[in-house]
Backbone as JSON Lines, residues from 0, in Angstrom:
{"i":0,"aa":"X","n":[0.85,-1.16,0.0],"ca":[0.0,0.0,0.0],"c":[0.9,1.24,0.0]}
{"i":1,"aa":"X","n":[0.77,1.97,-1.04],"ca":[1.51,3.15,-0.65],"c":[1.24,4.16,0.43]}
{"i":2,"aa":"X","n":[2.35,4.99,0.78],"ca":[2.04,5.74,2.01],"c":[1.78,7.42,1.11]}
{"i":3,"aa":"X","n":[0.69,8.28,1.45],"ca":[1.14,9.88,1.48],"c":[2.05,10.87,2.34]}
{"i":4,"aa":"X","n":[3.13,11.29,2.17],"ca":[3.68,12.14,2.64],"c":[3.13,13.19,2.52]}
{"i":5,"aa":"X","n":[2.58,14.12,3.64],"ca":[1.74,15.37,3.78],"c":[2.22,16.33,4.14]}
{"i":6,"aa":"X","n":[2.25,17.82,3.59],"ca":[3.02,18.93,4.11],"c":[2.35,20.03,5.04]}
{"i":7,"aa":"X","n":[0.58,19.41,5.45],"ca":[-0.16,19.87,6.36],"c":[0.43,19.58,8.01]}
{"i":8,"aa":"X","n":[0.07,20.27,8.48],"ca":[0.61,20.29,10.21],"c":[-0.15,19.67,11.27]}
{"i":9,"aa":"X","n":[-1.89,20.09,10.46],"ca":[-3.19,20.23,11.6],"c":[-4.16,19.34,10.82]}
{"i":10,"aa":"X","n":[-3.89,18.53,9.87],"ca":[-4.8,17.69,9.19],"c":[-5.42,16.27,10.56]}
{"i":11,"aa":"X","n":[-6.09,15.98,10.52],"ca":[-7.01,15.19,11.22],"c":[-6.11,13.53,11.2]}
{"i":12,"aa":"X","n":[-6.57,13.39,10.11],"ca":[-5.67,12.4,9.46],"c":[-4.31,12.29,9.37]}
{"i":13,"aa":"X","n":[-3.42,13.16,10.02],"ca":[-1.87,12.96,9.75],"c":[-1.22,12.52,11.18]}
{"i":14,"aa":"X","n":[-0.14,11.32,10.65],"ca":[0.29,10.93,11.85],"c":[2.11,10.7,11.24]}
{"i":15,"aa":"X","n":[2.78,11.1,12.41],"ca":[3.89,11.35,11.78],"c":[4.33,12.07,10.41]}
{"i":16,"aa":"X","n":[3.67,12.48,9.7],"ca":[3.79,13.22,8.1],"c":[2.97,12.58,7.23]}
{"i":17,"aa":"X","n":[2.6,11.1,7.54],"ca":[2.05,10.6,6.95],"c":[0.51,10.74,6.74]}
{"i":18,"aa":"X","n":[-0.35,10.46,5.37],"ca":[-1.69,10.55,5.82],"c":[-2.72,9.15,5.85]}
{"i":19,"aa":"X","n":[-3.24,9.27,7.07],"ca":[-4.41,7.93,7.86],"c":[-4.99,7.86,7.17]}
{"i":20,"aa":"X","n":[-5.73,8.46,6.18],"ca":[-7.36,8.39,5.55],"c":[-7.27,7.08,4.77]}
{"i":21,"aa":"X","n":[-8.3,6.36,5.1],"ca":[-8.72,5.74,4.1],"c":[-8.7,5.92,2.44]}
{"i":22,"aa":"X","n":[-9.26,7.13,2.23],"ca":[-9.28,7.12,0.89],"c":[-8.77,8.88,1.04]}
{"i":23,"aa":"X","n":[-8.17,8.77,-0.21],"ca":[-7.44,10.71,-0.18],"c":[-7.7,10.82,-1.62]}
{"i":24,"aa":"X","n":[-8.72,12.25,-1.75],"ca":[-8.99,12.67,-2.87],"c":[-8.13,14.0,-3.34]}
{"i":25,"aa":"X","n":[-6.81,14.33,-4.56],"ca":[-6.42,15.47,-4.95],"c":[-7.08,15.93,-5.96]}
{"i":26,"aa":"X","n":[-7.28,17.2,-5.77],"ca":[-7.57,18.21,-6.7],"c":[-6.08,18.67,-7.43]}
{"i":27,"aa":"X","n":[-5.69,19.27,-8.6],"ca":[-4.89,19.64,-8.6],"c":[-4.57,20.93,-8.8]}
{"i":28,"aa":"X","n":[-5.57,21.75,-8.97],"ca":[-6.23,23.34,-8.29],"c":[-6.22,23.67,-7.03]}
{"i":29,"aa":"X","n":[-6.96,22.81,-6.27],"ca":[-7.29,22.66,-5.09],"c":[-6.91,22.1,-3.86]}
{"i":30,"aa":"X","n":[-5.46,21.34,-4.58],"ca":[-4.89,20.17,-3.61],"c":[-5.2,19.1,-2.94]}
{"i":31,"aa":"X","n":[-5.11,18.8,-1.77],"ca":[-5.84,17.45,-0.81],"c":[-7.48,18.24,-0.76]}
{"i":32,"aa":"X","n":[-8.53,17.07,-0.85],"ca":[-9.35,17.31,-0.89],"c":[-10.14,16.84,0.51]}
{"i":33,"aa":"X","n":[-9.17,15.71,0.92],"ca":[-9.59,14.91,2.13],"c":[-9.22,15.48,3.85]}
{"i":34,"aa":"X","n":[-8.31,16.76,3.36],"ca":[-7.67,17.44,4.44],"c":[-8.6,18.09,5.1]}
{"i":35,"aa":"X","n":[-8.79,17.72,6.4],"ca":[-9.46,18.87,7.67],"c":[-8.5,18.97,9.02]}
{"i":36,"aa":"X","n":[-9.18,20.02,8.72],"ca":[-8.31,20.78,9.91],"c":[-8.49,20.33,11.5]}
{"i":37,"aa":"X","n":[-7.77,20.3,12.24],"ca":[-7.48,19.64,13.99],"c":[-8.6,20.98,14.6]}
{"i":38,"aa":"X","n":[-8.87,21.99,14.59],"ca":[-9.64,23.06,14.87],"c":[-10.89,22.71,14.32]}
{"i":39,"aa":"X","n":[-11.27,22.37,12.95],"ca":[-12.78,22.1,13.17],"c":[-13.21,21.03,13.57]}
{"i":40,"aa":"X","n":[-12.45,20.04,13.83],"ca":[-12.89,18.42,13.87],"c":[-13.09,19.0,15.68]}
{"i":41,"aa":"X","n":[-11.8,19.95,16.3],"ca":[-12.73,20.18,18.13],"c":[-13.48,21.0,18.05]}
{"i":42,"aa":"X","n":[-14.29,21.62,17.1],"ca":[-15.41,22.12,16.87],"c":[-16.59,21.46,17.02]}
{"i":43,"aa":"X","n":[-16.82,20.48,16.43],"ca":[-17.63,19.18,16.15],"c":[-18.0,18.91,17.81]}
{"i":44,"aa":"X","n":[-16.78,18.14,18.42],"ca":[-16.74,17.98,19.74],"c":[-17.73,18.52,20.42]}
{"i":45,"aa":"X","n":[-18.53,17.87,22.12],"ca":[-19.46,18.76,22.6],"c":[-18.22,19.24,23.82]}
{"i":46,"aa":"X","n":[-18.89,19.79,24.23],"ca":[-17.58,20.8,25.35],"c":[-17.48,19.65,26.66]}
{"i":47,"aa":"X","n":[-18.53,18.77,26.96],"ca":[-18.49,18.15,28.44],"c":[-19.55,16.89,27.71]}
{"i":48,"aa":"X","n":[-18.7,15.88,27.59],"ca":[-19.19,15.01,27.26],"c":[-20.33,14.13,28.38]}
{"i":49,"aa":"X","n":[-20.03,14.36,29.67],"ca":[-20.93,13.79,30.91],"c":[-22.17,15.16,30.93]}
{"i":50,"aa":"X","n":[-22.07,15.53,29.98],"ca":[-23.7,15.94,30.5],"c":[-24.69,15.56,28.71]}
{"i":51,"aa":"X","n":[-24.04,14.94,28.41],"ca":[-25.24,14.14,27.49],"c":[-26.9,13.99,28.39]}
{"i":52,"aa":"X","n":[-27.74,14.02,27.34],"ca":[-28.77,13.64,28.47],"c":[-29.06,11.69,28.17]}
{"i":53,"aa":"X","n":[-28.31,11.46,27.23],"ca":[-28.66,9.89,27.09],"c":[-28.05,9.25,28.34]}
{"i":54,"aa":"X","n":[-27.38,9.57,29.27],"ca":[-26.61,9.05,30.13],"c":[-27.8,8.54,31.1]}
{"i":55,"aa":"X","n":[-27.43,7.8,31.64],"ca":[-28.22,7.03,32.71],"c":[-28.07,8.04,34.16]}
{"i":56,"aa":"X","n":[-29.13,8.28,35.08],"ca":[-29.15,8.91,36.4],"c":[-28.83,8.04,37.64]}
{"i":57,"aa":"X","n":[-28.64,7.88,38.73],"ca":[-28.44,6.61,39.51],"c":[-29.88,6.38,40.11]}
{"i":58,"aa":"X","n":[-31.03,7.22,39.78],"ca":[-32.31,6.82,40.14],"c":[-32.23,5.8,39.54]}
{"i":59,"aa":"X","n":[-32.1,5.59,37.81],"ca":[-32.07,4.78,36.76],"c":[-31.7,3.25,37.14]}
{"i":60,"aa":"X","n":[-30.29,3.23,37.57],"ca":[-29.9,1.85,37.75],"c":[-30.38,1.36,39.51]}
{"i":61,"aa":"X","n":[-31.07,2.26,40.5],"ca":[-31.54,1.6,41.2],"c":[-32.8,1.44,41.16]}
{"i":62,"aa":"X","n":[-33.48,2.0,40.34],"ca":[-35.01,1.19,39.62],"c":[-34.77,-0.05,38.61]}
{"i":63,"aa":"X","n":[-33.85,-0.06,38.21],"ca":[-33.64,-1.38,37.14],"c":[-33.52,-2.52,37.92]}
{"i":64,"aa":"X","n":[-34.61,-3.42,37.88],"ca":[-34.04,-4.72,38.34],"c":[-33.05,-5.66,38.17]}
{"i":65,"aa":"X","n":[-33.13,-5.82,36.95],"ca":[-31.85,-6.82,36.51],"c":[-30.16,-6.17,37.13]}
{"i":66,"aa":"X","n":[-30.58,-5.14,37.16],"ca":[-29.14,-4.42,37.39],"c":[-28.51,-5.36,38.64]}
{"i":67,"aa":"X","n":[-28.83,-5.82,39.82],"ca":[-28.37,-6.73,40.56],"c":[-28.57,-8.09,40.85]}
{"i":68,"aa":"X","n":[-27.74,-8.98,41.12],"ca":[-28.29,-10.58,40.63],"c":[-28.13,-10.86,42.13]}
{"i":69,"aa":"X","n":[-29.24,-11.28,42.91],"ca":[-28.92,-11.58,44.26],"c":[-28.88,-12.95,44.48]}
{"i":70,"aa":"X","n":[-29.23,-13.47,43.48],"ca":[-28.85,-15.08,43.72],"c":[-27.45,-16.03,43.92]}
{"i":71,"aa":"X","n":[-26.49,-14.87,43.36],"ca":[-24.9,-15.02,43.6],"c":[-24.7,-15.68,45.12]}
C-alpha cells in the first residue's frame, strides 16, 4: 500500500507526516481534498461530554431490576 507524505501540520488524518485516511482525494487546483483541519474536527466535539442527556441517572440503575443478581 503506498504511504502519502503530507506537508499539512493540523490535518485530522496525519500521523507522523504521513496521511491515515482511508481514501485521499487530490484536486490539482485545489490540492488534498480529504484534508481537515485539527480546529474544526474540536469544533464538532461537545464541550463536556458527561452531560449528554442519554446518560443514565443513579435513580435509573436503582429502579432497574436486573441491574443486581442476588442469587450469587
Amino acid at each position: 500500500m503506498p504511504r502519502i507524505r503530507c506537508a499539512y501540520e493540523d490535518c485530522v488524518f496525519l500521523d507522523d507526516h504521513y496521511c491515515t485516511a482511508a481514501e485521499v482525494s487530490i484536486d490539482p487546483d485545489q490540492g488534498c481534498l480529504t484534508y481537515k483541519p485539527m480546529a474544526e474536527m474540536l469544533d464538532e466535539w461537545d464541550d463536556d461530554p458527561l452531560d449528554d442527556d442519554d446518560l443514565l441517572d443513579d435513580d435509573d440503575l436503582l429502579e432497574d431490576d436486573d441491574f443486581w443478581d442476588d442469587e450469587l
